[in-house]
Residue, then its C-alpha position, 0 to 999 in steps of 0.5 A: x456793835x458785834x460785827x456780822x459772823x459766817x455761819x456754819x454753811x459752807x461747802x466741803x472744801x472751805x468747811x475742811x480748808x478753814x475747820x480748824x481755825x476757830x476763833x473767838x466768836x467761834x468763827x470758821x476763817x479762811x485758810x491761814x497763809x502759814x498751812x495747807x495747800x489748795x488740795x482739798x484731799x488734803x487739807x482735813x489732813x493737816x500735820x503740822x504740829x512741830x517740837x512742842x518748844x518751837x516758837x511756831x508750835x504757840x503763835x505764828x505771824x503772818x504777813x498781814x500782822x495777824x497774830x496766831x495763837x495756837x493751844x492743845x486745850x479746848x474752849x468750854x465756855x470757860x473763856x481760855x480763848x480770850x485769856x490765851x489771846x490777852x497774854x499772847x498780845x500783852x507780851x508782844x504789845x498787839x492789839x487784841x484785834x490782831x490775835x486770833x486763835x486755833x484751838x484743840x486739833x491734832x494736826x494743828x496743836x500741841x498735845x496738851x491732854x485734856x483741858x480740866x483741872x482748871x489748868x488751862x492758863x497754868x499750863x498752856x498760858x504759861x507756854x503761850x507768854x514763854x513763846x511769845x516773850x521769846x518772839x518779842x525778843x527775837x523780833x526786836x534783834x530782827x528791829x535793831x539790825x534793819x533800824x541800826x539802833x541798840x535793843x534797849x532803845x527800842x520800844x512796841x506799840x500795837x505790833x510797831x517797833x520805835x527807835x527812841x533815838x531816830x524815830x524810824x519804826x517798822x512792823x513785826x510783820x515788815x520783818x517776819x514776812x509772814x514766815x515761820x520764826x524757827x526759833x526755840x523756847x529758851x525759858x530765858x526771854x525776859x516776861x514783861x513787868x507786871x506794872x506795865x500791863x495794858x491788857x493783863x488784869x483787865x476786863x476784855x469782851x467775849x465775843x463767845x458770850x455775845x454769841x451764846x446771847x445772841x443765840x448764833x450758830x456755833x456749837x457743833x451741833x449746828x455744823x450743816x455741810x451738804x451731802x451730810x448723812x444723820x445717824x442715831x444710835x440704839x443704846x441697849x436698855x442698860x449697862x451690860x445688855x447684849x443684843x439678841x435679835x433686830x429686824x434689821x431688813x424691816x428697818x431698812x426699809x423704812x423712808x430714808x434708812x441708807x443703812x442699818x449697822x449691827x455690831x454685837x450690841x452696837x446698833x445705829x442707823x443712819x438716813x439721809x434725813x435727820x428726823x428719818x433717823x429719829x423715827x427709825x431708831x425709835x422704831x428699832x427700839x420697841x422690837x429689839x430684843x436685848x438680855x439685861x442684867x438687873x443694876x445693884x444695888x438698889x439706889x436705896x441701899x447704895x451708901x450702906x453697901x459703899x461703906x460696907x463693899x469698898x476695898x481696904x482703905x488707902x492713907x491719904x494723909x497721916x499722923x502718928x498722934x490722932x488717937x492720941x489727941x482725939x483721947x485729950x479733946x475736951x470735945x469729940x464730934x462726928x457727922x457723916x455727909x453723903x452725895x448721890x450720882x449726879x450727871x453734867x446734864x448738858x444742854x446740847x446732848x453730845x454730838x460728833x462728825x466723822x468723815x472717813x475717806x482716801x483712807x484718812x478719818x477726820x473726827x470733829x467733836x467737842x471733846x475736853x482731850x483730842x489727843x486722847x480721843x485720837x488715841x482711843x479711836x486707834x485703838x477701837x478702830x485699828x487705824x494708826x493715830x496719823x491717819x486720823x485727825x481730830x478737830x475740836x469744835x465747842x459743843x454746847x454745855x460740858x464740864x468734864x467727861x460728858x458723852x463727847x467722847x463716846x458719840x466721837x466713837x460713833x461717829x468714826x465707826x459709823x463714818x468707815x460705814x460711808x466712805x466719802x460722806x460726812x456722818x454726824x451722829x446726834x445724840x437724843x436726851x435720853x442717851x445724854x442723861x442715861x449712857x454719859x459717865x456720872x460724878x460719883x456717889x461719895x461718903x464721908x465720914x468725919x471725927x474731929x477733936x477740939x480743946x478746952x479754948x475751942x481749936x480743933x486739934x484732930x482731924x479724921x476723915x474717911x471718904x468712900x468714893x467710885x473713881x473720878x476719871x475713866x477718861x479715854x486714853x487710849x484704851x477703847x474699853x473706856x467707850x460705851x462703843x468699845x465695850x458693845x462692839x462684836x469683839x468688845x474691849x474690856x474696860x480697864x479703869x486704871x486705878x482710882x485716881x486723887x480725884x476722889x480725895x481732892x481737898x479732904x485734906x484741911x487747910x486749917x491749922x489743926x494738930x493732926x489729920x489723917x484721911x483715909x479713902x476707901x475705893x469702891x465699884x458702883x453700879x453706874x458709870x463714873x468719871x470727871x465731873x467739875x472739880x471731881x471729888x473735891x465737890x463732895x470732899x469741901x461740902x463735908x469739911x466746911x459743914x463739919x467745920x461750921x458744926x465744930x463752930x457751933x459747937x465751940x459757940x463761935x462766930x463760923x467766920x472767926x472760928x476759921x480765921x483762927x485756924x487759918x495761916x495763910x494770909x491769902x486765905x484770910x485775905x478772901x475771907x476778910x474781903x467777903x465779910x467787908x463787901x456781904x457783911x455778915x450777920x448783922x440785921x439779918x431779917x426773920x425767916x433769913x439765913x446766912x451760910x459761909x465756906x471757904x477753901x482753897x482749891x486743891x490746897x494749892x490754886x485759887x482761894x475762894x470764899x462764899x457766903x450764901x443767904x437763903x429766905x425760908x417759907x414755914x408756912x409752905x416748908x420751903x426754901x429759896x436762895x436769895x443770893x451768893x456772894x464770893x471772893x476770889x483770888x486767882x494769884x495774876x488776873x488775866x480777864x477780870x470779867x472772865x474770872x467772874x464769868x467762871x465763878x459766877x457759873x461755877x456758883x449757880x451750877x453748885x447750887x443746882x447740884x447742892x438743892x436739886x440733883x440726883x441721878x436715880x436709877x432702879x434694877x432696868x437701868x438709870x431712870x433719869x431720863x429727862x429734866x423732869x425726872x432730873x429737875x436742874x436750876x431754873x432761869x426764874x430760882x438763880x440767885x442773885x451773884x456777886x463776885x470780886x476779885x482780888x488780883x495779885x499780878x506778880x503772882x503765877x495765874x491760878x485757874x478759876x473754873x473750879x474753886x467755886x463748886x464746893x464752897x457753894x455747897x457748904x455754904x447753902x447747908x450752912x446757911x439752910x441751918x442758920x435759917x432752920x436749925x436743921x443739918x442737913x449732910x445729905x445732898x440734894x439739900x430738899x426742903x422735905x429734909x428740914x425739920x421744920x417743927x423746929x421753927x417757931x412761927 
């Protein structure tokens, strides 16, 4: 039975004592006995984040027991939280009950940049286990001196050290009293065996997930404090429109307007109401007069123009002997695979809190950097970074840079706007699906050579691809804000980052490659999207890969087993084709699909088979089932690890059968989920995930192994059922030749 949660009611003193210390569960505590004075001036701006190889600075001890673990990442649903807490209980042997956990907020948690790239447990686990490793030693020194018995005699169970010689036993808390450790991170503190886990590897509740069912209030777009003010932006039409008149004094006059805020292009009003908000700002929209530029090129011209406009190419991979083998191949084939703009569609349109006062701006936002986004906002606003704090909150739905960031920004220009009162800026779904940052439009164009025995012997890929990451680090230019405000910040994108070509690479065995990437500035605005180019990148490789198969008239499945070296990797495959079988009885009207990779040629391997059931009569198609192995090097959360790549296969199959941003020369036109159509409850296939855990491995990130598998794994299934290729995403049913099919 899930205990009882506090909801989010409080009043501004406990609301800034406690915002903090979110835990599991998503739960505001009291103040921690180790931070903060009883000054609620001053408690929204806590410092206490100390030298990053401080003991303190990743988990701290307090005198009831409570372990506190303390991470610069952010909680995204992806269950770091549980999996943070796992590790930091495992090595000190606590029970989880007595862990708990801060996450993201600047004046609490180390930097750690931005939680992507699947590298949470990687980075931030690594450090958390080194921290606790190093207390556990430190503590049983403290033990052996009050028990006047050796270190080696001395065992832990749930937080209580044991003489094996004299019986006598003591708490961790009896021996830190609830005080700081000041001790450093050696790196040398022993790490606890693997086969004696207790909690490593195995399944632990999330009571996250518990919540999202139970449909609690947690997200930040539930945050209610007293005296809290509402504001709405007015976005301009599109991109680059400038502001050219507003009845400024017609709309503050409307019931419940405090205030009406113009700066150049950036316009918002802010009420006392939230509906008054809405009204007010829907009012302002059909009489502001804006100058727009027509978006181009057209959406129907988009790919022919990324392949002819993009800059000269970039050599990602090479090899001296390509054209030469490409000239021996008994057998050349080429295929180009084009993927449109997609968003990250979150459920919850992004939402932020600001609170400016004494001089001191706190910022509560459900962004993936808090550091990053304090940085940004210091520059936007002119305020030094130690005079803001940002603190995350888990907002509902994102993976990657949504408009977390962006609403951030609103909302701390519009708080300077009411010293003293809370500002909570709500983003309405028109904003979310035209103004956040898309995953790129991509080409790719791929050539491959194979011999007379069917092995793939050359390899060439071109890709044409926008940038993958406009994420704000300390450039304000990077926000929809920074670049309307009277005095705007230019946008600077920094380079084309390797997201773009992540995982064009092959794993495979092949003679030689060569990838070349072609950078491109397209008419809508990009960044990260979940696992970046690597998306687009698997979903050409392993469709090319399964045409090469049928064109050696080899099973697809053994074709890449025979190009594969790496004995994980043929771990997961076997494992697939042992758990979903593959190809056998498979029913009329029925397709079965098959991809693998290995997620940026170096973290988690992952392998998919997907079954779709195909209609000829209606011409369509469903996706009956997804199955998928994976293997993460050491599991932390078993159930966890399933959790993410179950998600991670229904959110590609969304992406892969039904999304496409669309757009025409007034802007981007997909405004809703009707006109950006996403999976629904009643068309989610079936999954089923397994894991294979290697505990004496490094724990590898799972978040985004899964996305691009799934994709290639559909086509590949799609033509299996149909003997039609398809290589443009969204894989319609309107693109299958279905005079192909016999009846």
């Amino acid at each position: 039975m899930m205990e009882k949660r506090t909801q989010f009611n409080l009043d501004r003193r406990d609301f800034l004592r406690s915002s903090g210390h979110l835990i599991v569960g998503f739960t505001l505590l009291p103040a921690l006995a180790f931070g903060g004075s009883d000054d609620c001036a001053d408690e929204y701006k806590v410092s206490a984040v100390g030298d990053r190889r401080d003991v303190d600075s990743w988990i701290r001890l307090d005198s009831d027991g409570k372990l506190t673990v303390l991470t610069g990442k952010m909680e995204l649903g992806q269950g770091i939280k549980t999996a943070l807490m796992q590790m930091a209980a495992e090595e000190l042997d606590m029970d989880m009950e007595n862990i708990r956990i801060i996450v993201a907020d600047t004046g609490q948690t180390q930097d750690e940049r931005y939680t992507a790239g699947s590298g949470s447990i990687e980075g931030s686990g690594a450090a958390i286990r080194n921290a606790a490793a190093e207390a556990r030693r430190y503590l049983l020194k403290l033990a052996s001196e009050k028990l006047g018995a050796p270190v080696e005699s001395l065992s832990v169970a749930s937080g209580i050290v044991k003489s094996s010689g004299t019986g006598k036993t003591i708490a961790y808390k009896e021996l830190i009293h609830g005080k700081r450790f000041q001790v450093q991170v050696s790196g040398s503190a022993p790490l606890k065996d693997p086969s004696k886990y207790r909690l490593i590897g195995k399944p632990q509740p999330r009571d996250d997930i518990a919540m999202m069912a139970a449909a609690s209030t947690f997200y930040i777009q539930d945050l209610k404090l007293p005296d809290m003010v509402h504001a709405r932006i007015l976005r301009p039409p599109v991109y680059k429109a400038k502001l050219q008149s507003l009845p400024e004094q017609e709309i503050s006059s409307l019931p419940g307007v405090l205030k009406v805020v113009t700066n150049g292009s950036f316009v918002a009003v802010i009420a006392s109401q939230e509906f008054d908000s809405i009204k007010a700002v829907r009012e302002m929209k059909g009489k502001a007069k804006w100058q727009t530029i027509p978006v181009a090129p057209l959406q129907k011209d988009l790919y022919i123009d990324m392949m002819k406009n993009a800059s000269s190419g970039e050599i990602v991979e090479d090899s001296a002997a390509l054209e030469k083998k490409l000239s021996e191949a008994s057998l050349t084939h080429e295929a180009v695979y084009q993927k449109p703009y997609q968003m990250h569609g979150s459920i919850g349109p992004s939402c932020a809190i600001a609170l400016w006062k004494d001089s001191f701006l706190t910022v509560w936002t459900h962004s993936q950097g808090v550091y990053p986004l304090r940085k940004t906002i210091s520059d936007l606003l002119r305020i030094p970074e130690d005079k803001i704090r940002a603190i995350g909150v888990p907002g509902a739905g994102c993976y990657g840079h949504n408009g977390a960031d962006d609403v951030a920004a609103d909302a701390a220009l519009l708080a300077l706007e009411m010293p003293g009162k809370t500002v909570r800026v709500q983003w309405m779904r028109e904003d979310e699906h035209k103004w956040e940052p898309f995953g790129s439009a991509m080409v790719l164009r791929i050539k491959g050579g194979m011999d007379t025995e069917g092995a793939v012997t050359a390899w060439n890929t071109e890709i044409w691809s926008d940038t993958h990451s406009t994420r704000p680090g300390g450039k304000a230019g990077h926000l929809i804000a920074g670049r309307d405000v009277a005095k705007p910040f230019p946008f600077e994108t920094g380079g084309f980052s390797g997201g773009s070509y992540r995982n064009s690479v092959p794993l495979y065995a092949i003679d030689a490659k060569k990838v070349t990437l072609y950078n491109y500035k397209g008419p809508l605005r990009t960044s990260a999207l979940r696992s970046l180019g690597a998306y687009a990148n698997i979903f050409a490789l392993e469709s090319f890969m399964d045409e090469l198969a049928v064109k050696a008239k080899k099973d697809p499945v053994e074709f890449r087993l025979a190009h594969l070296k790496d004995d994980r990797a043929k771990a997961v495959i076997n494992m697939l084709v042992e758990k979903a079988g593959w190809r056998k009885g498979v029913m009329k009207d029925t397709g079965e699909g098959f991809a693998f990779a290995q997620y940026k040629n170096s973290a988690a391997y992952f392998a998919v088979k997907a079954e779709v059931k195909i209609d000829p009569v209606s011409k369509t198609y469903r996706l009956v089932k997804l199955t998928g192995v994976i293997d993460t090097g050491q599991t932390i959360n078993s159930d966890g690890v399933k959790n993410q790549t179950s998600g991670g296969m229904i959110q590609s199959a969304s992406w892969t059968m039904l999304e496409q941003v669309s757009y025409d020369p007034d802007g981007v036109t997909s405004e809703s989920w009707e006109n950006y159509p996403i999976l629904r409850f009643e068309d989610v296939p079936d999954t089923e995930v397994f894991v294979i855990d290697r505990p004496e491995e490094k724990p590898l990130g799972a978040g985004e192994a899964a996305q691009g598998p799934t994709s290639a794994a559909i086509a590949n299934a799609i033509f299996h059922a149909t003997g039609s290729r398809l290589r443009q995403i969204p894989l319609t049913a309107d693109k299958i030749n279905w005079d192909k099919i016999k009846s």
